[in-house]
MIDOSE-1310 file (N, C-alpha, C; in nm, 2 decimals, decimal comma, always signed):
residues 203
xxxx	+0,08/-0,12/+0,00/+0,00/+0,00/+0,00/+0,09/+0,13/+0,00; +0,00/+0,20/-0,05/+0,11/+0,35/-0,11/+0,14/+0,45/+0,09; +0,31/+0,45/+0,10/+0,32/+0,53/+0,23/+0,36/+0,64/+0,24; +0,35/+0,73/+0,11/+0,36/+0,84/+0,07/+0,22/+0,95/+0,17
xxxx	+0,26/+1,07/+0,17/+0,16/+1,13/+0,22/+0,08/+1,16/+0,07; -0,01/+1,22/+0,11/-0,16/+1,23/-0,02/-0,20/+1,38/-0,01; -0,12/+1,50/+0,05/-0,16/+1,60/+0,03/-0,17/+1,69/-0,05; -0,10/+1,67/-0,17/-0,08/+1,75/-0,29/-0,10/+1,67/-0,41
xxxx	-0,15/+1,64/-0,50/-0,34/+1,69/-0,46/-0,40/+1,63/-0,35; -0,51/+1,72/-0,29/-0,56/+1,64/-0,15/-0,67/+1,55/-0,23; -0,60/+1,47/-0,14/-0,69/+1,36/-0,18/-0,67/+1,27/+0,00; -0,80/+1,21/-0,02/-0,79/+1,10/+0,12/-0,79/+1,01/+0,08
xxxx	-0,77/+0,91/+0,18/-0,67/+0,76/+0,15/-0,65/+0,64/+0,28; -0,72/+0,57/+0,28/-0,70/+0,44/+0,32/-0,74/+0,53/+0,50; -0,66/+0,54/+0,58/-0,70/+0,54/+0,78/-0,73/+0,77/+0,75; -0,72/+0,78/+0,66/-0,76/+0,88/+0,66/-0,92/+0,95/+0,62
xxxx	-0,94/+0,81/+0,56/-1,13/+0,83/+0,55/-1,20/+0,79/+0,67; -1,27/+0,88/+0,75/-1,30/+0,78/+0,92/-1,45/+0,83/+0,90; -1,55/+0,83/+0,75/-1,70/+0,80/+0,82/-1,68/+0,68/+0,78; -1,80/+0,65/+0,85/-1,86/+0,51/+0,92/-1,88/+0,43/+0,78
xxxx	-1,93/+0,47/+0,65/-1,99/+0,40/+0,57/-1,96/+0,46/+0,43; -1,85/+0,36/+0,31/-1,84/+0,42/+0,18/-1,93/+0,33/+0,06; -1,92/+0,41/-0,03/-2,03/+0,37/-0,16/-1,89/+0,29/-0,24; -1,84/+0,17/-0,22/-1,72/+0,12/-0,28/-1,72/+0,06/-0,45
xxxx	-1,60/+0,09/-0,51/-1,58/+0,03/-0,66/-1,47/-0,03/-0,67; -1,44/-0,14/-0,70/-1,35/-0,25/-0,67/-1,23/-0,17/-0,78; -1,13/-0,27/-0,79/-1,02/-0,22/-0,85/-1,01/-0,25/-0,97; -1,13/-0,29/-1,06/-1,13/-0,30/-1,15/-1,27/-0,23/-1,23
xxxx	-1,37/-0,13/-1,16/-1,45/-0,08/-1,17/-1,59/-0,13/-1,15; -1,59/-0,25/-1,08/-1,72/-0,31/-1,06/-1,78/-0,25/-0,93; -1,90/-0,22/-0,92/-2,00/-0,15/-0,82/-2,02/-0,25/-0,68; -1,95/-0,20/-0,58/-1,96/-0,32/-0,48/-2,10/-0,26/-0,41
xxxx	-2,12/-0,15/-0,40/-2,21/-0,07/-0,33/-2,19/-0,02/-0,20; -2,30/+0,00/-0,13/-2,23/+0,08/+0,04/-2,17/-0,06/+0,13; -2,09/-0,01/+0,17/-2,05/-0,09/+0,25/-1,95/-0,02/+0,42; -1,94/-0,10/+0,50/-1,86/-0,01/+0,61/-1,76/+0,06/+0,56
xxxx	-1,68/+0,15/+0,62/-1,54/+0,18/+0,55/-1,45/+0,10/+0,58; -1,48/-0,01/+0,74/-1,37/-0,09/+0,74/-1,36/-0,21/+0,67; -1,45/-0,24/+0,60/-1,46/-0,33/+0,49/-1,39/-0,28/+0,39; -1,42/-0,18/+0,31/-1,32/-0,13/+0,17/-1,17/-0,14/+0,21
xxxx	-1,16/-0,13/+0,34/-0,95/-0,09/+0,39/-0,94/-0,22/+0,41; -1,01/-0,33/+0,44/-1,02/-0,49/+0,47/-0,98/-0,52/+0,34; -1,05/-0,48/+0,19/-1,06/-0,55/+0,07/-0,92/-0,49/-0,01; -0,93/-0,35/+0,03/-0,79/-0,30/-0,02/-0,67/-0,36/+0,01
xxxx	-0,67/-0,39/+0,14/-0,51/-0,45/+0,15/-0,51/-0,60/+0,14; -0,66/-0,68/+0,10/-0,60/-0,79/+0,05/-0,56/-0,79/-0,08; -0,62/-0,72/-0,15/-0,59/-0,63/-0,32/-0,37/-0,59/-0,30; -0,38/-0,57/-0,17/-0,22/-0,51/-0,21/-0,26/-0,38/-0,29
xxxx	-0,40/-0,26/-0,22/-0,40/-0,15/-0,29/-0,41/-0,10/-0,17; -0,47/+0,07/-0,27/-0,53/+0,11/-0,14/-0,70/+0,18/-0,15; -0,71/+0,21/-0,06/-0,89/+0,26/-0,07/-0,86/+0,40/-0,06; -0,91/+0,49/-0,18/-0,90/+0,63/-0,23/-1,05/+0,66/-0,23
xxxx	-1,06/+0,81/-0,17/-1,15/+0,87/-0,18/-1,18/+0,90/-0,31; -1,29/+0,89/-0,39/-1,27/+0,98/-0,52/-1,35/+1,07/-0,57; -1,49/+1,04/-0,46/-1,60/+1,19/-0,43/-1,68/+1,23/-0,31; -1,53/+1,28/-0,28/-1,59/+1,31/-0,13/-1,73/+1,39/-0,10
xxxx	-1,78/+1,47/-0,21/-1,89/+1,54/-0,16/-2,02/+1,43/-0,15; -2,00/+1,32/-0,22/-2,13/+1,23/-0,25/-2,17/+1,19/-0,08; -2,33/+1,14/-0,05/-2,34/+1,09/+0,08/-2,40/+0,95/+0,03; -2,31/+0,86/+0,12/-2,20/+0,84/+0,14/-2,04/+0,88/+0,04
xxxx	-1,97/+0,91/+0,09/-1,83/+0,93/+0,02/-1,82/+0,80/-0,06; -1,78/+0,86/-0,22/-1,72/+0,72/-0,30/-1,58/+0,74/-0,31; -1,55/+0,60/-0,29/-1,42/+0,56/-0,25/-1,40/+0,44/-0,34; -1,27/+0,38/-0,38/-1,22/+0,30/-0,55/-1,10/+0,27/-0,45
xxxx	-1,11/+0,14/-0,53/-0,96/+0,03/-0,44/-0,87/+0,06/-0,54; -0,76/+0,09/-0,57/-0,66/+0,15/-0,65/-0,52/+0,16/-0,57; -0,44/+0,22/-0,67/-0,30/+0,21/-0,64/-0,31/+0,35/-0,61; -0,28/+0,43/-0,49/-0,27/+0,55/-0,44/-0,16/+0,63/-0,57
xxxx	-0,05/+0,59/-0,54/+0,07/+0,66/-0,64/+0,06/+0,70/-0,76; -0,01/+0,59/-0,79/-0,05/+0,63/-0,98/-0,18/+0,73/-0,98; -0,27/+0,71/-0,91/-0,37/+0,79/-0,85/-0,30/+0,95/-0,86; -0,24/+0,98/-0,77/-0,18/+1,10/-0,74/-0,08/+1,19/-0,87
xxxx	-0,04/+1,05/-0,92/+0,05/+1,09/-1,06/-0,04/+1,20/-1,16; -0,12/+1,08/-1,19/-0,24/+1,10/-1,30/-0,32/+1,22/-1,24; -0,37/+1,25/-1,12/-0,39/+1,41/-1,11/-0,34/+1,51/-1,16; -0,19/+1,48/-1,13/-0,08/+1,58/-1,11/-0,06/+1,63/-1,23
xxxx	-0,08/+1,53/-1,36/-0,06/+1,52/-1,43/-0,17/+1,64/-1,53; -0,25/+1,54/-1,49/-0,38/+1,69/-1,59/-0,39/+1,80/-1,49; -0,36/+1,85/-1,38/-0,38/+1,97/-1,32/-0,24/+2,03/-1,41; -0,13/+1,97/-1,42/-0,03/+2,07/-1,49/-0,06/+2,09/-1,65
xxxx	-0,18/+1,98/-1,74/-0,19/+1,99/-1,85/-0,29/+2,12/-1,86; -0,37/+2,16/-1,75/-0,46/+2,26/-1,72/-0,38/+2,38/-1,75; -0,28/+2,36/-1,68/-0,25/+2,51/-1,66/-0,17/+2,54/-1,75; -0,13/+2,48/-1,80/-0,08/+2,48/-1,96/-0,15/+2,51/-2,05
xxxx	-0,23/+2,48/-2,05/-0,38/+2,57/-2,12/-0,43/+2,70/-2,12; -0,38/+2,75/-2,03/-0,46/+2,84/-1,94/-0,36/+2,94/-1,97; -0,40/+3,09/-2,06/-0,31/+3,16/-2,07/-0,33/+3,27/-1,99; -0,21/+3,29/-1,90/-0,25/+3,40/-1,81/-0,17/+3,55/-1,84
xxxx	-0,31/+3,66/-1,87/-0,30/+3,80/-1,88/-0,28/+3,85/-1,80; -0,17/+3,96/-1,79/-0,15/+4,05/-1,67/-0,17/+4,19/-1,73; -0,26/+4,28/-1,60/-0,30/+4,38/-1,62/-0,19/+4,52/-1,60; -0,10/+4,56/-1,67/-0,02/+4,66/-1,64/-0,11/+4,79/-1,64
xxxx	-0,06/+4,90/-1,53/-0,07/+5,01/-1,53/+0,04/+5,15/-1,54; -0,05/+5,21/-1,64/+0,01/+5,38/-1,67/-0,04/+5,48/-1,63; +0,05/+5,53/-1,57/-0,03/+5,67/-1,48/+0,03/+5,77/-1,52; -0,06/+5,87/-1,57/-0,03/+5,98/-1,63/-0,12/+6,13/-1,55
xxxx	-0,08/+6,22/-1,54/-0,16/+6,35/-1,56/-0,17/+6,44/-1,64; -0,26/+6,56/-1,62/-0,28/+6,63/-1,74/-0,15/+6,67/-1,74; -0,09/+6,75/-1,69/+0,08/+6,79/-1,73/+0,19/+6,76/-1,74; +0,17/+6,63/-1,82/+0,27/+6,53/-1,84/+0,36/+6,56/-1,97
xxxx	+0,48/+6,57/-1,95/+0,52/+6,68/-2,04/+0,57/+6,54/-2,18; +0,63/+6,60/-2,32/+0,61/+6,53/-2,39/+0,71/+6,41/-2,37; +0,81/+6,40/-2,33/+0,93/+6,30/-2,30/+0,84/+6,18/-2,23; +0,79/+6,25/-2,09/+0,72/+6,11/-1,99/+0,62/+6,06/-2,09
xxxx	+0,58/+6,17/-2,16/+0,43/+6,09/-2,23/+0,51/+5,95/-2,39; +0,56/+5,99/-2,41/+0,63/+5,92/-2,50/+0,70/+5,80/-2,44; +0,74/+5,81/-2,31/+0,80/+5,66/-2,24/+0,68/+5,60/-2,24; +0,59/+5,67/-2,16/+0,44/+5,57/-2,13/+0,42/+5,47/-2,25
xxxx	+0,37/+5,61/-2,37/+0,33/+5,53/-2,49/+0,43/+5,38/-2,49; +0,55/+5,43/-2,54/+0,62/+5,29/-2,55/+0,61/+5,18/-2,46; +0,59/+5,21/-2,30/+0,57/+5,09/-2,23/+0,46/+5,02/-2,24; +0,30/+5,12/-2,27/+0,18/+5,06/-2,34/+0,22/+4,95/-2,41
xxxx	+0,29/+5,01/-2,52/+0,30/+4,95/-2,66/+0,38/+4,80/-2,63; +0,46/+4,78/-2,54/+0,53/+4,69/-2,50/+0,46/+4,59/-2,42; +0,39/+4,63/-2,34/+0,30/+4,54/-2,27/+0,18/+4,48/-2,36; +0,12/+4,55/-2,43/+0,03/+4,54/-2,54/+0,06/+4,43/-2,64
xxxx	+0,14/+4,48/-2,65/+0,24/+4,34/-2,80/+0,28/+4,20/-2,73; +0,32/+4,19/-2,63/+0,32/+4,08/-2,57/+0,20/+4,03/-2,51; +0,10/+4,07/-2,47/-0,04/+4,00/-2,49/-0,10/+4,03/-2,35; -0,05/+4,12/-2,29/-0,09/+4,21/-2,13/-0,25/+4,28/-2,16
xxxx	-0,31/+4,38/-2,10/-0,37/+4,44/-2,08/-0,30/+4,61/-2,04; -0,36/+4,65/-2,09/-0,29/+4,81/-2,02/-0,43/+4,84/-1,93; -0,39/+4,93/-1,83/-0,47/+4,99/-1,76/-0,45/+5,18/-1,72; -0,53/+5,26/-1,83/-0,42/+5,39/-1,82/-0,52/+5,47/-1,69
xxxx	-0,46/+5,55/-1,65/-0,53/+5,59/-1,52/-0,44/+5,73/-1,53; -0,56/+5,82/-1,55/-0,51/+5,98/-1,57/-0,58/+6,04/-1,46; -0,44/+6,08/-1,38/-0,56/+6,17/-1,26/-0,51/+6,28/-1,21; -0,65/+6,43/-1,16/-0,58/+6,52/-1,17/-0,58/+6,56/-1,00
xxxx	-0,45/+6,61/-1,01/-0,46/+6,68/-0,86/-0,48/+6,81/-0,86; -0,53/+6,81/-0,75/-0,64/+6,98/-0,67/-0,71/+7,02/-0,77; -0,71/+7,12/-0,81/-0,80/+7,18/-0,89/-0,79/+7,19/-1,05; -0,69/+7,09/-1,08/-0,64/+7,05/-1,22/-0,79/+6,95/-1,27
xxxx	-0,89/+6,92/-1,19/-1,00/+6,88/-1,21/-1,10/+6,93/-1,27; -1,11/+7,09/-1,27/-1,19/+7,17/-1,35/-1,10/+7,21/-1,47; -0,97/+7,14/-1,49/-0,96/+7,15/-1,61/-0,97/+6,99/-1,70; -1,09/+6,96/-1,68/-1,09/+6,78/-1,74/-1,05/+6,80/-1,87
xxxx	-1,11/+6,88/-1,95/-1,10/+6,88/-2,05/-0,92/+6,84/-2,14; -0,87/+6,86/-2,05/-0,73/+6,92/-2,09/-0,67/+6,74/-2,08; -0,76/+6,64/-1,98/-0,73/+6,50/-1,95/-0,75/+6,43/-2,02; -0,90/+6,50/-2,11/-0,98/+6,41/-2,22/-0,87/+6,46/-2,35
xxxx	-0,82/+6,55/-2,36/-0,76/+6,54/-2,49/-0,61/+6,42/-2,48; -0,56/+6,42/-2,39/-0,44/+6,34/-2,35/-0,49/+6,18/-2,38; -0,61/+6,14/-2,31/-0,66/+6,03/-2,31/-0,72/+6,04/-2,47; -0,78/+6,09/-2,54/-0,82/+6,10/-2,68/-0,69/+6,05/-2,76
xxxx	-0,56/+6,13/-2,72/-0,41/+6,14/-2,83/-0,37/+5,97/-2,80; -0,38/+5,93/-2,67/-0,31/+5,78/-2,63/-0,36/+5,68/-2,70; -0,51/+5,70/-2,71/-0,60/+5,63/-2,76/-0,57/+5,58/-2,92; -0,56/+5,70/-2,97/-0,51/+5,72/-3,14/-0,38/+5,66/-3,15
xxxx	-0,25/+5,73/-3,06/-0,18/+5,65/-3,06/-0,08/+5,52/-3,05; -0,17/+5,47/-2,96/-0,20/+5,30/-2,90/-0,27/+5,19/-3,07; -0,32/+5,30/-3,16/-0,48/+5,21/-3,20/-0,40/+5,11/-3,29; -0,27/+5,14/-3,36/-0,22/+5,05/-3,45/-0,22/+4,89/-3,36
xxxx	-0,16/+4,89/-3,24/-0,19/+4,78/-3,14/-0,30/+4,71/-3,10; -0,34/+4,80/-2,99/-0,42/+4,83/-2,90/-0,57/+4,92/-2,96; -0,67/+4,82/-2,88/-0,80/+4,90/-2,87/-0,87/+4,91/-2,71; -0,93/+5,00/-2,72/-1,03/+5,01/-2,60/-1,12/+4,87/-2,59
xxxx	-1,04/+4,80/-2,42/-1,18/+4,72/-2,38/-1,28/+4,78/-2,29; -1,22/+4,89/-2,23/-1,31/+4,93/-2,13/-1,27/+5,08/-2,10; -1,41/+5,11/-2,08/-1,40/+5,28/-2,03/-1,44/+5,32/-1,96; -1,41/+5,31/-1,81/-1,48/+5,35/-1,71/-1,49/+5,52/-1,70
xxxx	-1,45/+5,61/-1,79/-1,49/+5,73/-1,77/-1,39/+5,78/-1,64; -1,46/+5,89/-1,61/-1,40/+6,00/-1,47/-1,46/+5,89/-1,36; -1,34/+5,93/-1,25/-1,45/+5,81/-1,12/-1,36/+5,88/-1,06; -1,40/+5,99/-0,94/-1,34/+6,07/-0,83/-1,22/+6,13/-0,91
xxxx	-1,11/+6,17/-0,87/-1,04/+6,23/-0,93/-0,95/+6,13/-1,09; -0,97/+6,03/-1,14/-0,92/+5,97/-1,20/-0,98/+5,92/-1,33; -0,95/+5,97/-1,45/-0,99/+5,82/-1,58/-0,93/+5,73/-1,62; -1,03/+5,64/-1,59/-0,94/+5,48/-1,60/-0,99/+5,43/-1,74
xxxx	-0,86/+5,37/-1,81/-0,97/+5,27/-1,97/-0,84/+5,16/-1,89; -0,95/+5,09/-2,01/-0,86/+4,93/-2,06/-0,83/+4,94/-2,18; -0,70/+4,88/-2,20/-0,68/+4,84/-2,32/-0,61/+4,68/-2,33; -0,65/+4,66/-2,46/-0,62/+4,54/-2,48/-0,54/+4,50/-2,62
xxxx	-0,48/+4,38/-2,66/-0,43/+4,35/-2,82/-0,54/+4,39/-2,90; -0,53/+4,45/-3,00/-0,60/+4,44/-3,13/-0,64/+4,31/-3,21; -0,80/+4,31/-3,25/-0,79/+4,17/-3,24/-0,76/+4,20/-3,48; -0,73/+4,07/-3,51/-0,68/+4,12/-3,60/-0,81/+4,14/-3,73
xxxx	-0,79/+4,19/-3,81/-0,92/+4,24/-3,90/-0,88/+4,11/-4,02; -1,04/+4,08/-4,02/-1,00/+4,01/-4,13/-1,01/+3,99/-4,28; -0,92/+3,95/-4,34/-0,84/+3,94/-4,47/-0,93/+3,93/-4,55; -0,92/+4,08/-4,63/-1,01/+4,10/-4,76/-0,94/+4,03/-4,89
xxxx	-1,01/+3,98/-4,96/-0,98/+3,90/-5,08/-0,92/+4,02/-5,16; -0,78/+3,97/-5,24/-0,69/+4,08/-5,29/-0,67/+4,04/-5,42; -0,59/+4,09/-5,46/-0,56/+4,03/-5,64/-0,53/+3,94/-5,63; -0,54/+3,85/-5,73/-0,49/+3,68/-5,76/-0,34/+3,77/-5,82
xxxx	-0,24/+3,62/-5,81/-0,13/+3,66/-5,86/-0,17/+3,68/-6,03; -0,21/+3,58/-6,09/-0,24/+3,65/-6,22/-0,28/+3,69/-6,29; -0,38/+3,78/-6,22/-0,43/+3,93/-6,20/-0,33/+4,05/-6,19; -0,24/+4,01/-6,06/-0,16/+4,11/-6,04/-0,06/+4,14/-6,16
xxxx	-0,02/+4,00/-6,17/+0,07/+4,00/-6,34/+0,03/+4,09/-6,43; -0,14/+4,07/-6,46/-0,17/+4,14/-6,57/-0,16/+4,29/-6,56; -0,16/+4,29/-6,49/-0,18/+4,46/-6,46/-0,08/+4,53/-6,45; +0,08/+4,44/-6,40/+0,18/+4,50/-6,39/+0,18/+4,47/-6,58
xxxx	+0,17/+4,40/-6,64/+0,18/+4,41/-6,78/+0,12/+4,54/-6,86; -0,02/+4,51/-6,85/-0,08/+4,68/-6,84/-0,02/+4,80/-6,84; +0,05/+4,81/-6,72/+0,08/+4,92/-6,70/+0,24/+4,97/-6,78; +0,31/+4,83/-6,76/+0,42/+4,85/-6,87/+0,45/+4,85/-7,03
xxxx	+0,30/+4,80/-7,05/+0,31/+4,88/-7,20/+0,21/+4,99/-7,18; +0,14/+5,03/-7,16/+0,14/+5,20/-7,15/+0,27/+5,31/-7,13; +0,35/+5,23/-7,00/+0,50/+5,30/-7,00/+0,53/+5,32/-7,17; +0,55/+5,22/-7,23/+0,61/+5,18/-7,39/+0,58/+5,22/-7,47
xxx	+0,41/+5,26/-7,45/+0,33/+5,31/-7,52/+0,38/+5,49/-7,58; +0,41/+5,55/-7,38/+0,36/+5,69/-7,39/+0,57/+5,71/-7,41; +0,64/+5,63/-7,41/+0,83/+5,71/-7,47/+0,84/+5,70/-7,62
């Protein structure tokens, strides 16, 4: 029987399951039914297995006579195939204000642009202190220019607008536009032909 501990993935196992009564499936998938728990840890170790939990939320808990180790493997296994899958976005932030002169505003852009291209999220957050607030307007043109500037990349996912002293967007990758039908190559031929006897034409 496996004498490894079973916490990573949790999973319970053999003197670690203590209700009174499991729903058991032999080690070869046949339906034994409810039975005590100390019967399944009885049948497991004449198996030379062990008795694994394998849904704990069911009432009674179902529990499967199996090889613990391989058990644990084979979790380990698709929880890393998971996350492998799983592409994780990070949200960078740019903080700017309205009198952000043109050098800082130009680093920003490029850090945008860098986070953006690699497949991040930007989060631009323009905010004004003291009374730089009744000049919003002056915030909305900055956030207008970033916007245009960003768009070859980057588009707006989100605009939360003014919220207390601050405007926040999202941006995101551009998603790509898709591919308008263009000349055939010998189409394109013809036309470059076309055009070269008119050259011929008009010396």
């Amino acid at each position: 029987m496996y004498q490894g501990k079973s916490s990573a993935p949790k999973v319970r196992a053999n003197e670690q399951i203590r209700v009174p009564q499991i729903r058991l499936i032999g080690p070869t998938g046949e339906q034994i039914g409810i039975v005590p728990t100390k019967e399944g840890l009885r049948r497991a170790e004449e198996a030379n297995l062990d008795l694994v939990e394998v849904a704990p939320t069911a009432k009674p808990p179902v529990c499967r006579i199996l090889d613990l180790g391989k058990y644990i493997y084979s979790l380990s296994k698709k929880e890393k195939e998971a996350k492998k899958k799983q592409k994780v976005i990070h949200v960078k932030e740019v903080k700017m204000t309205p009198k952000i002169d043109e050098h800082d505003y130009q680093t920003k852009l490029r850090n945008a642009r860098t986070f953006v291209e690699r497949g991040d999220k930007v989060k631009l957050t323009l905010f004004f202190r003291g009374r730089e607030i009744t000049h919003a307007d002056l915030g909305q043109r900055i956030v207008k220019r970033f916007i245009e500037d960003l768009s070859d990349v980057g588009e707006v996912e989100r605009n939360d607008g003014l919220e207390g002293n601050a405007i926040h967007l999202y941006f995101m990758a551009k998603t790509a536009p898709s591919k308008k039908p263009g000349l055939k190559p010998e189409s394109a031929k013809e036309n470059r032909k076309e055009q070269t006897h008119a050259e011929d034409e008009n010396q």
